[in-house]
N, C-alpha and C positions, 0 to 999 in steps of 0.2 A: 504494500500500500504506500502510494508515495502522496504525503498527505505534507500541503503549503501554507505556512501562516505568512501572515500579513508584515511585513518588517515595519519598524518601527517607524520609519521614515513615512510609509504607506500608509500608516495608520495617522499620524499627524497629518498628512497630505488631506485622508478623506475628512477628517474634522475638520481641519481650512475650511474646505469648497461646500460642508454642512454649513458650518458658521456663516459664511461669504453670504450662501445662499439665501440665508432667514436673514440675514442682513441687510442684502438687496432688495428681500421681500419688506422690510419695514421700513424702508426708505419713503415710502410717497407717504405712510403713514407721519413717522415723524413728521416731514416738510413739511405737510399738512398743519401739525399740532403748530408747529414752531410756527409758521404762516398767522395763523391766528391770535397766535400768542402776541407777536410783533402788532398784528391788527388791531387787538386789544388795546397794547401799552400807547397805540401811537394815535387813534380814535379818540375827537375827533381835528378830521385835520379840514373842514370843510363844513358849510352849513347845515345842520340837521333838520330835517321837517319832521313838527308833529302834527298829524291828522287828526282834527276833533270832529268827529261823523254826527253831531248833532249842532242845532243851530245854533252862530254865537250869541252872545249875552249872557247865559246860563253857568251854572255853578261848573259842569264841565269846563266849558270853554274856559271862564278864568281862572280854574286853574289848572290849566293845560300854559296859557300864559304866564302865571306864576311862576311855574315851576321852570317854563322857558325862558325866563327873564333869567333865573338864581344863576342855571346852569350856562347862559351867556356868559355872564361874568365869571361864576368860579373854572368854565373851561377855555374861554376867550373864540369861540368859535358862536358863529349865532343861531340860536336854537327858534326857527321859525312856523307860529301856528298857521294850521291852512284848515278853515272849514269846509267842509265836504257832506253837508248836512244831506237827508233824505232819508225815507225807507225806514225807519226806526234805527237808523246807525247802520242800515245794512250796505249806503253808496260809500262811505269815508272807509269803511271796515273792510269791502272786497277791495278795494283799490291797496290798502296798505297788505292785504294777504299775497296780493301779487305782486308786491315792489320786490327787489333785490334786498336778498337777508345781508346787507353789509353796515348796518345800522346807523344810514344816514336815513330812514322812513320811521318812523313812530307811531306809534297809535295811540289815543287816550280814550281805551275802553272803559265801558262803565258795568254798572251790573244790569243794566238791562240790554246790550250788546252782547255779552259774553257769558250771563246767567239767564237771564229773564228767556232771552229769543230764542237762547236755545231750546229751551226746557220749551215751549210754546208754539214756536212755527214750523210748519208743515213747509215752508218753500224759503229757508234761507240759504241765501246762494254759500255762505261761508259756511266754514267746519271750524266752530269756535276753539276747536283742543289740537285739530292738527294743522291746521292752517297759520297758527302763531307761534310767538315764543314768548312766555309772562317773563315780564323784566321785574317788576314793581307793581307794590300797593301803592298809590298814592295819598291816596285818603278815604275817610268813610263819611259820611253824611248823615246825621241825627234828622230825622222827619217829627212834625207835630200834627198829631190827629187832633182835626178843628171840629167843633158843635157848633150850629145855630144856637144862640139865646132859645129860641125860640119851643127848644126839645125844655128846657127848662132843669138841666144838671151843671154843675159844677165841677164834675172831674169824672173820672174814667169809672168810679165804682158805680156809681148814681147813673154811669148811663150805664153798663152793663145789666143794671135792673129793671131796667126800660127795658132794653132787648130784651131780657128774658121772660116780664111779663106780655110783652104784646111782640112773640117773636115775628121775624120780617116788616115791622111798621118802620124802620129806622133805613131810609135811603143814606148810601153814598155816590158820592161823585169823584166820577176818574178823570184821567184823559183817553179813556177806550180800553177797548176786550184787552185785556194781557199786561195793559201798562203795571207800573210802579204800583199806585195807587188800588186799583184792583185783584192784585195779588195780597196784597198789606192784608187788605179787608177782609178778604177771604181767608188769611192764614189766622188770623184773629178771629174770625169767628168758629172756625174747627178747632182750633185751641181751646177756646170759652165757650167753647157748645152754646154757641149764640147763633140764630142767623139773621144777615143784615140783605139788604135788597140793592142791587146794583145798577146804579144809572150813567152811562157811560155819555161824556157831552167832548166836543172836537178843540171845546179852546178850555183856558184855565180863567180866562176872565169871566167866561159865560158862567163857568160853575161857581166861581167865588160872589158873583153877583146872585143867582138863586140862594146859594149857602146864606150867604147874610142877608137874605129876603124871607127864607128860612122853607123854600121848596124842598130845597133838600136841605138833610140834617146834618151828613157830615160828609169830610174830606183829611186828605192826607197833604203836607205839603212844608219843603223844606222851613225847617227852623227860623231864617233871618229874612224869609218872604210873607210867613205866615205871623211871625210878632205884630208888627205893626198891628193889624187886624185885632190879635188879643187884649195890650196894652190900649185901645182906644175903646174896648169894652164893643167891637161890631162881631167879636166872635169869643168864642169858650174855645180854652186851651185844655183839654182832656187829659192827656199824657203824649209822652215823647214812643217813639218806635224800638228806639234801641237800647241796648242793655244800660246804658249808662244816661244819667241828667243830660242835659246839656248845658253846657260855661252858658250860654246865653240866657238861658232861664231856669236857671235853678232850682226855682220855687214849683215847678212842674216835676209830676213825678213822672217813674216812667210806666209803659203797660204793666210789665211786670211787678211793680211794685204795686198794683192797682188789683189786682186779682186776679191777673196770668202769668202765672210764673214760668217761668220757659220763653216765653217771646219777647225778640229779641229781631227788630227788620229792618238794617242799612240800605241806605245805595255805597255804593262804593267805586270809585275810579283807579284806574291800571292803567300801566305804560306796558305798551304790547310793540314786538319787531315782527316781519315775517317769521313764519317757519325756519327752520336750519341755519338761524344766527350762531355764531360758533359758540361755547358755552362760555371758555374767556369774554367774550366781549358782554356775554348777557351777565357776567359779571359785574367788570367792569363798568357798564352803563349804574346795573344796579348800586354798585357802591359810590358814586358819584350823586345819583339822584337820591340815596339814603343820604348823606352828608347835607345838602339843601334844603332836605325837606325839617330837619329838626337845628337848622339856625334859629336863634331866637327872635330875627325878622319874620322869618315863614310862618312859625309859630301862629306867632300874633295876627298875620295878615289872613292867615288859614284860621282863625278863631272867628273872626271877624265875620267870617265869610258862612260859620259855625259847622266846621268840619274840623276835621282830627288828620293830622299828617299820619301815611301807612308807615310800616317799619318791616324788615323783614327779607330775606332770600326769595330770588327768582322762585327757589322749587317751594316754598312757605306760601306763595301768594297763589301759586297755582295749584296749592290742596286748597290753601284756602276758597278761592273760586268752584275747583270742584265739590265741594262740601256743599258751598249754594246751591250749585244747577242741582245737583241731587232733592233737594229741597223743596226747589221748584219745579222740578220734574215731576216729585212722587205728588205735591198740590196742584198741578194739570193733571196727570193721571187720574187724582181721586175725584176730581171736576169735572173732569172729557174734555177737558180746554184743548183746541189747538187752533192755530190763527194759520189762515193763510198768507 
């Protein structure tokens, strides 16, 4: 038997050309990481747009502004809004799904963009969880559920006993099937095994002018829009929406505290990139726009405005979002809600 081992020389040889080979094989891989990495550290070098897909003047819009102002200055590059209003967010939102992931496109999604629509429309052109990349919480938005005088209660206990002796006599007003305001209501009444009647009207002027005529009895509606109305005695401030007071009226408790415990219902804004931004840069952005948002300018200017600066990782803000649609989902489901 004439039996041949490998000499030693031959054996190093085939380890080289093994080694070489998983070598050559990780090569686009590395360039790649390092590519992004350098993308990261050197972004941005050039003006960034952020897309606000609802109309300006609104608590979105400035603070899509805000937050473009901070990071002008602390980046030196100009961070510019572009509204692209329509569709319930669905024309500003397909246009940023299809930009170039290289994070000069933005989005300032909201939760009803990226929670609400989802959980609801039968015909949205987007795919809220594969079509983006969550950079940032921005903020969350305390809402105040308004009374007509006219129901004749003073806070949230006194009217859930209205509901519950004369169930469905108690109208609200939205701004349509699926909005904000329509979900609030309904999540509240399957909470409090109450039920309330839903009057869906196209403007917010129409309905705040019935509400304080007293056609209909209630409404939902940011904090620093709906004061005014309280503090001049044309409407009742019931309680707030979310877990927490709000700095702006304090003296208001909130649902929870009133005799639903467990509810707890923000809007909330996010900075959204296309899909397949590299995760360095969804960093990167992220740690930047966390840095601005808890200056004690922002703060204050974000108080003002009665919202709460977000805090948190890319991957924190998109369980946090997933956790909503879930939310919203299972309340269309148990509803049959779906909008075209």
């Amino acid at each position: 038997m004439n039996l041949k081992f490998p000499q030693p020389e031959s054996l190093a040889t085939t380890g080289c050309k093994n080694v070489l080979r998983k070598t050559l094989r990780c090569l686009p891989v590395i360039a790649l990481a390092l590519a992004g990495l350098s993308h990261a550290q050197s972004w941005p070098t050039r003006p960034v747009r952020i897309v606000v897909p609802v109309s300006p003047g609104g608590t979105t819009d400035l603070l899509a502004r805000a937050v473009g102002e901070a990071l002008t200055k602390s980046l030196g590059q100009p961070f510019v809004v572009d509204s692209k209003p329509g569709a319930a967010g669905s024309i500003g939102s397909l246009e940023v799904a299809r930009a170039p992931n290289d994070g000069y496109t933005l989005l300032a999604g909201t939760s009803s963009t990226h929670s609400v629509n989802p959980a609801i429309s039968t015909n949205l052109k987007y795919n809220a969880v594969e079509d983006f990349t969550p950079i940032a919480l921005l903020a969350e938005a305390n809402n105040l559920l308004l009374v007509s005088p006219s129901v004749g209660v003073k806070d949230m206990k006194e009217l859930l006993a209205v509901a519950r002796q004369k169930p469905g006599s108690l109208n609200y007003a939205s701004s349509g099937v699926g909005s904000f305001g329509h979900l609030a209501f309904e999540a509240l009444g399957a909470l409090a095994g109450v039920k309330f009647t839903h009057v869906p009207y196209k403007g917010t002027a129409a309905a705040m002018a019935d509400l304080m005529g007293g056609t209909i009895q209630m409404a939902v509606d940011a904090v620093p829009s709906a004061l005014p109305y309280v503090k001049d005695g044309r409407l009742r401030g019931a309680a707030v929406t979310g877990a927490r007071r709000s700095t702006l009226a304090p003296e208001i408790a909130t649902v929870a505290e009133s005799g639903v415990p467990g509810f707890s219902v923000l809007s909330w804004f996010g900075l959204y990139a296309p899909r397949g931004l590299p995760p360095q840069l969804a960093r990167k952005i992220n740690e930047e726009v966390n840095k601005v948002l808890h200056t004690p300018e922002m703060v204050a200017r974000f108080s003002a405005m009665g919202i709460d600066p977000g805090t948190g990782s890319p991957d924190e803000f998109a369980a946090m979002v997933a956790k909503d649609t879930a939310r919203w989902s299972k309340l269309a489901k148990d509803l049959n809600l779906k909008v075209d």
